[in-house]
N, C-alpha and C positions, 0 to 999 in steps of 0.2 A: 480428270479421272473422277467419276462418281464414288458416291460412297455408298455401295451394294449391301451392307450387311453392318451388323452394331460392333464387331469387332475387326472389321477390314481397316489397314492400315496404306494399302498399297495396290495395285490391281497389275494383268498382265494381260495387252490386246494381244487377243485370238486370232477374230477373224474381224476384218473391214465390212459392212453390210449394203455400204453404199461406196463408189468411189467420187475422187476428186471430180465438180462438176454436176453431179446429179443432185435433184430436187431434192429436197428432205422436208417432211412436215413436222408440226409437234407431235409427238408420239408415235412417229414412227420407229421403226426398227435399225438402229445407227450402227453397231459393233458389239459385237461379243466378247467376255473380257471375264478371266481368271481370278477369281477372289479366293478367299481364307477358306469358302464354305463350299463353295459350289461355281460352277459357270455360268456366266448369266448375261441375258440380252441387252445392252441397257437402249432406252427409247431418247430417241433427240427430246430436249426440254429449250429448243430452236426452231425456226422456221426459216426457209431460205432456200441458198444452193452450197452448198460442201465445196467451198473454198482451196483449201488444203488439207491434208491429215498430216496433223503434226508428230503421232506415236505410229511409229509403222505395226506390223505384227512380230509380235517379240518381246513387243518393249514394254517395261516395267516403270510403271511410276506412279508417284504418293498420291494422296487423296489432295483433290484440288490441281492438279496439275494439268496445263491444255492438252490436249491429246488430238482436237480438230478445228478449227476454225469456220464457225458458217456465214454466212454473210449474204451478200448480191454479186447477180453473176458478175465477172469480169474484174470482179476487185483484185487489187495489187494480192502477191502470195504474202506472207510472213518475212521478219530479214533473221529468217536461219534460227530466231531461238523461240520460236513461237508467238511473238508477237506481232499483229498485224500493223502494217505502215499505214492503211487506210484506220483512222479513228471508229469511223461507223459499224466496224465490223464487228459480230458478237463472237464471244470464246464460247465453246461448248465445255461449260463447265460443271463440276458435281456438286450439286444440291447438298448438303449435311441432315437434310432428313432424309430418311431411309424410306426404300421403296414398302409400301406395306408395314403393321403393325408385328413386330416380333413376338409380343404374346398377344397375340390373337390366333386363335385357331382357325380361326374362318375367312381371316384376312390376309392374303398373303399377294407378291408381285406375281405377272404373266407371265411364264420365260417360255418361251417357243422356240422349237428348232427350225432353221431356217437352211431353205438352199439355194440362198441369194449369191450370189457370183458377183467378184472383180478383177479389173485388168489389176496380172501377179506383179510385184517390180522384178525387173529384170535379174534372174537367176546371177548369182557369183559362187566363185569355189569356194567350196568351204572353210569356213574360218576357225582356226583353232587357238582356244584359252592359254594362259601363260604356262599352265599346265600340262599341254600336251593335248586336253579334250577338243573335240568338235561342239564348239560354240551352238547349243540350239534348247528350246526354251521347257521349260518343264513337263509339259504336257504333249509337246512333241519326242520327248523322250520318254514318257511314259506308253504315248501310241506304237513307238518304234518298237519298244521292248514287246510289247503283247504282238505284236505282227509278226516279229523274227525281223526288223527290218535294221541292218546295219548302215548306224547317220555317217561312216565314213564315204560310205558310196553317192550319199547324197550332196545337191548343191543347195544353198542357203538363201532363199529371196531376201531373208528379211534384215536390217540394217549390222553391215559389216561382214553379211555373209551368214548369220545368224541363221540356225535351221528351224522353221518354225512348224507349226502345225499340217497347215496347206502343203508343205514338200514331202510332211512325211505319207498324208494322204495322198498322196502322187504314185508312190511308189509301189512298186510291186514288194510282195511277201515276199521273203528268205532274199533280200536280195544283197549282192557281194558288194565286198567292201576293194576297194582298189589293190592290184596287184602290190603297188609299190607307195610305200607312204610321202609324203609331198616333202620336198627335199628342204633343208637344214629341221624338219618337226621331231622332236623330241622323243628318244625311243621310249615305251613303258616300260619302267624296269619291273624284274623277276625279282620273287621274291622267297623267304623260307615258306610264304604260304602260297604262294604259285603267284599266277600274275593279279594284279590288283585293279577293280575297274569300281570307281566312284560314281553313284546317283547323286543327281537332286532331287531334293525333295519339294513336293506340290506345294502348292501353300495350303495346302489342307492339313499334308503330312507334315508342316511345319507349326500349324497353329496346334494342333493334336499332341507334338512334342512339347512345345514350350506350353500349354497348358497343364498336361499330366506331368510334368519336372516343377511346373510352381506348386499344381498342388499336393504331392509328397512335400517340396519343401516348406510351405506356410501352413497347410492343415494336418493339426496332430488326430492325425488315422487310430482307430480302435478297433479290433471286430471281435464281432458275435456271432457264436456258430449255433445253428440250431438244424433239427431234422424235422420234417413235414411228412404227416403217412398220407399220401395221398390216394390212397385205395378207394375212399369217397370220391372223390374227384374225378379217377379214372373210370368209375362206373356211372356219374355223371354225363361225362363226356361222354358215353357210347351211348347212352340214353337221348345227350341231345342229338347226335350225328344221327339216331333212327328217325327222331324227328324233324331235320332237316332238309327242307327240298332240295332237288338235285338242282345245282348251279349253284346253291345259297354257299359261301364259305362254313367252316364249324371250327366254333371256335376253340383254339390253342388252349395248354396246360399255360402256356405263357401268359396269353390273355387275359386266363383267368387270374393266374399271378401281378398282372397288371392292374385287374379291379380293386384286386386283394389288397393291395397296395395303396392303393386310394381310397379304399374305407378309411386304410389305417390311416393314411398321410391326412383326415376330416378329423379325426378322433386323436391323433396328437401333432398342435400345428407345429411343436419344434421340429420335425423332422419334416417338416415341409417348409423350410426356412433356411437360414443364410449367415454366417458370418461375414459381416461386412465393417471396415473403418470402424471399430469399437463397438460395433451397435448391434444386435439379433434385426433381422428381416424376417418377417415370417406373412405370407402369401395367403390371399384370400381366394385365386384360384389355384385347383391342383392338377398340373402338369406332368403325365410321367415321359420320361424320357425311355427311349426304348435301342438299345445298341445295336445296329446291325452290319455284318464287316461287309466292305466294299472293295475294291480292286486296290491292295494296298494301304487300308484305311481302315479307321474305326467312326461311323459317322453315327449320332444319336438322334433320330428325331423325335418329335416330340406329339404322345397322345394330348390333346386338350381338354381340359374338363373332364377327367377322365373319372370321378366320381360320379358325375350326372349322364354317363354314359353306359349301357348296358353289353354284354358279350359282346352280341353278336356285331353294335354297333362299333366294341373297339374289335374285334377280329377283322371286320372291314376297311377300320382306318388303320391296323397296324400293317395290315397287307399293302394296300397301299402307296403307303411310306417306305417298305422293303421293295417294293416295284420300283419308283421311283429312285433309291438311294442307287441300286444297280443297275439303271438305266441312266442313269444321270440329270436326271430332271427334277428331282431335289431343290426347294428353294430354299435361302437363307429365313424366312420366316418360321419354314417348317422346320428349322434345328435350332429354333429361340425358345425362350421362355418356359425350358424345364426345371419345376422346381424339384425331382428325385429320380433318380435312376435307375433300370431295371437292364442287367446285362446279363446274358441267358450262354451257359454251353455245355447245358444238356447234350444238344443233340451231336456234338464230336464225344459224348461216352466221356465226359469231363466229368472227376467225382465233387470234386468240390476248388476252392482258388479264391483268391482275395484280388477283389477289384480297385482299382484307381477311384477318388472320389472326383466329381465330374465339376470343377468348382463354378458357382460359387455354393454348391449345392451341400445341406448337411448329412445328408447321404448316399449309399448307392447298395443296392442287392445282388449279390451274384448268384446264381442259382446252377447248380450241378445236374447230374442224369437222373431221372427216375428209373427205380432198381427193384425189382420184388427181391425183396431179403426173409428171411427168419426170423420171427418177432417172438418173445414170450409174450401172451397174456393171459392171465388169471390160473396160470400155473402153467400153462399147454403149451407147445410150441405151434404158431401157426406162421405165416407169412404176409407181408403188406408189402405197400408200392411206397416206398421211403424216398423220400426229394431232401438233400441237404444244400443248406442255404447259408450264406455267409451277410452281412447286416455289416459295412464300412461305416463308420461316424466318423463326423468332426468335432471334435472332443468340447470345443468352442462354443458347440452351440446344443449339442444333442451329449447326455453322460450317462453315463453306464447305464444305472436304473431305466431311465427312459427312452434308451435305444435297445435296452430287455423288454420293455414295456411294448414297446412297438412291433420289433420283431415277433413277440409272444401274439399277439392281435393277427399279425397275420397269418402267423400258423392258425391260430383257432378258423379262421375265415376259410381256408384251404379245407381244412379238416371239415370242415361241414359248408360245401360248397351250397347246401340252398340260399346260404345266404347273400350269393354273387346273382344277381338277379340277370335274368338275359336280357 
């Protein structure tokens, strides 16, 4: 099992790309396989012919473990536990360096969608968990649910019966589940809250859990409330949309929040920094991270360099990377190396909310709806476009004073948007 990404632990085969018997070069295209971050192709670091597949589709297993065996044609199979009886034969096994630099912005791995075919293993009834479920693997259970497709109807290729991805793509939409459920299996009981039906969770939705539960529990959270007139800004913005050519994207209040951001993260490195093992971290390049929800998920990827980066250039990369996240073609590269975070929900009419810090990072910005309100100034009552913003610290490394300091920096920058330069 390779190791796809800097905090994968574990992976889960997808889909097969080659079957048992066919040629394989180096860098070819081998199997698709479920990480913490994303889905990802991984490319043979073998030459040969694909001997046997030791992980069928379904199966889950740690970083290092054989999943296929390549070799020369005709050699002996494996004896049952992955080990080849012929000596000469190579394990297809995962490198510990990681495809592509994680903080690099411009470096990342090729993941390509393929629609490579292989012979399926022969279909079995479906197998059901000690608990009563139909045994089938995370992401064929997230397909089923978006189709309407109930996994009781379906049969299972993959080891034990297992429902994997490929059966649920088989299936027709809304389709039934068996008249009669498979005899001695377990009734689901009723309950005071009606009946009870349990998910797994992706390993996405699992890294995103146990991330945002350590970091309430080891980083001591502070916030700072502050409000932004963004009146300048909105008249900005209709100025550069006049002067945008048709096609050209124009860039977002977000975007512009994002540069905002980056001045300030240049002008004070603590909040572009890190508590780590007793020590402050603080980064010489500035990365914002930027949250965008995905099917079930909260995934962050990451602007680079985003101080040496002008509007229009990050309204281009932020687009992007939102294209990407909900297409699924997102790589592990592109959700590395955020040093600060930018979580936006304006646009659900969200007035304001205090964000999770995204660790190892010493802050995060949540940003609420822009509102023309009522303003007094200079005795009068008149009205502005008012943006309130919430400023998360890790108290460890960023304190009061200097995450006021910071906060205050970016309000000025918004407030007088000439100086976000396009």
């Amino acid at each position: 099992m390779p190791r796809l990404s800097d905090s994968m632990e574990e992976g889960t085969v997808l889909r097969w790309l080659k079957s048992e018997g066919d040629e394989v070069q180096v860098g070819e295209e081998l199997v698709e396989i479920e990480t913490d971050k994303a889905n990802m192709v991984y490319e043979s670091d073998a030459a040969g012919t694909l001997v046997e597949i030791v992980a069928h589709e379904g199966a889950t297993l740690g970083i290092g473990e054989v999943i296929a065996r390549v070799g020369e044609a005709g050699e002996a199979r494996s004896n049952g536990a992955g080990q080849p009886e012929s000596k000469e034969t190579e394990q297809v096994e995962a490198t510990t360096a990681e495809q592509g630099e994680p903080d690099r912005g411009d470096s990342e791995p090729e993941q390509t969608q393929t629609t490579a075919t292989e012979e399926a293993p022969r279909p079995s009834a479906p197998s059901e968990a000690g608990d009563g479920r139909v045994k089938a693997s995370p992401i064929a259970r997230r397909i089923a649910s978006e189709r309407g497709i109930d996994l009781q109807a379906l049969q299972g290729s993959g080891p034990g019966g297992r429902i994997v991805k490929a059966d649920v793509e088989k299936a027709e939409p809304g389709a039934a589940a068996p008249a009669a459920a498979p005899a001695g299996a377990p009734e689901r009981p009723e309950t005071a809250k009606g009946e009870v039906t349990r998910q797994e969770l992706t390993k996405l939705q699992q890294t995103v859990a146990r991330r945002m539960a350590e970091s309430k529990a080891t980083a001591p959270h502070f916030y700072l409330e502050a409000e932004v007139d963004m009146s300048r800004a909105v008249q900005a913005r209709a100025r550069i949309k006049e002067g945008t050519p048709e096609g050209e994207p124009v860039p977002s209040f977000n975007d512009m929040i994002v540069k905002a951001c980056a001045i300030a993260l240049r002008e004070h490195p603590r909040a572009n920094g890190a508590y780590r093992d007793g020590q402050l971290e603080l980064y010489s390049r500035i990365n914002v991270g930027v949250a965008v929800a995905a099917q079930d998920a909260l995934i962050v990827p990451t602007v680079f360099d985003a101080d040496r980066k002008g509007l229009r250039e990050i309204s281009r990369t932020t687009r992007e990377l939102a294209e990407k996240v909900r297409d699924g073609s997102i790589t592990p590269p592109e959700l590395s190396g955020g040093t600060f975070t930018v979580s936006n929900l304006g646009m659900f009419g969200i007035t304001n909310f205090s964000a999770v810090i995204n660790p190892p990072q010493a802050g995060i910005l949540a940003i609420g709806a822009i509102a023309e309100r009522p303003v007094v100034r200079d005795g009068e009552i008149t009205t502005a476009h008012l943006m309130p913003v919430n400023l998360a610290c890790d108290h460890r490394i960023l304190y009061g004073a200097g995450g006021a300091e910071f906060l205050a920096r970016i309000r000025d920058l918004l407030e007088e948007p000439a100086s976000l330069a396009l």
